[in-house]
N, C-alpha and C positions, 0 to 999 in steps of 0.2 A: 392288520395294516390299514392304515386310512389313505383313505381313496380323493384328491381332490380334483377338480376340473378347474383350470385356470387358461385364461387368456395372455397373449404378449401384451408385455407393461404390466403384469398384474404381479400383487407379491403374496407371497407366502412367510410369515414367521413360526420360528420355534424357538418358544421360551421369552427374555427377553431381548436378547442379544443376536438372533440370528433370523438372515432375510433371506429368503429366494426370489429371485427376480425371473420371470421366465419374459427371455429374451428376443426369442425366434422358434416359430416353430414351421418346419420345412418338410416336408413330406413325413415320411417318418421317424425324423430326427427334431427333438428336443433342444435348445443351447437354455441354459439356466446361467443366471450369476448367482454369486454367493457374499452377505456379508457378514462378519464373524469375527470375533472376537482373536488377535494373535494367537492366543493360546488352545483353538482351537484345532483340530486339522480335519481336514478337506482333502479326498482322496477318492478317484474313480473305485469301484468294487478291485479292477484286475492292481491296481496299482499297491490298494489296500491290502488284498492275500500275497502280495510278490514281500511284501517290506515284513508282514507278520510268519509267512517262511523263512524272510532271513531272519527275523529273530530267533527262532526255535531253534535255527541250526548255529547260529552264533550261541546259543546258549547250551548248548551240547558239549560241557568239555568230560572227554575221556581222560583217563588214568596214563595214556599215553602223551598225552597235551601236556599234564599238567609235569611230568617226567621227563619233556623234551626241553619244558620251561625252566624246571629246576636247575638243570645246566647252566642259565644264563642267570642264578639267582648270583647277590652277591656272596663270599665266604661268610660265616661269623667272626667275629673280631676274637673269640677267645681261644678259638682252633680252626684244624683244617677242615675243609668243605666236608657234607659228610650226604654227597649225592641221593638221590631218592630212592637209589635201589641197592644203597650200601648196608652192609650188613653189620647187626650189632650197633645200629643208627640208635642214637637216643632217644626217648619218645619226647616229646612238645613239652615243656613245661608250663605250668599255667604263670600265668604275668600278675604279682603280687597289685594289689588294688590300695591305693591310699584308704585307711579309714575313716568315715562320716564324721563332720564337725563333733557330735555329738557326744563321739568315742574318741576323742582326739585329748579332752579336759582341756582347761581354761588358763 
């Protein structure tokens, strides 16, 4: 980790695009600005492990999820629904692929 010591009005960059500005500093609080590119993000540490939880658990789907979903899929047009947990369900068929210009002849 590097260590710096900076004064208020003083800035600090990272890289070429990014400035901290230390703004105030009051007993033993810090206020920093930030300036940064849109496509950056900027996020206190608590605020940062709250959104990267919700990712993990948004990203967690069960067999149960995806079972509850199936329900509201639409039918297929060539027969009737054939639910996720229906038996004698057909397996997936692979989706025929157009052939390369190549293999196609002129």
């Amino acid at each position: 980790m590097l260590t710096l010591t900076r004064s208020v009005g003083e800035t600090i960059r990272i890289g070429d695009d990014i400035e901290v500005h230390v703004v105030e500093v009051r007993g033993g609080t810090v206020r920093l600005g930030f300036k940064a590119p849109r496509e950056v993000t900027i996020h206190r540490e608590e605020v940062y492990r709250q959104i990267a939880e919700a990712n993990l658990l948004a990203a967690q789907v069960t067999a149960d999820t995806l079972g509850a979903l199936a329900a509201f899929a639409p039918a297929p047009a060539n027969g009737p629904a054939t639910g996720a947990g229906a038996p004698d369900a057909p397996a997936a068929q692979p989706v025929a692929q157009p052939a390369p210009p190549e293999a196609r002849g002129r």
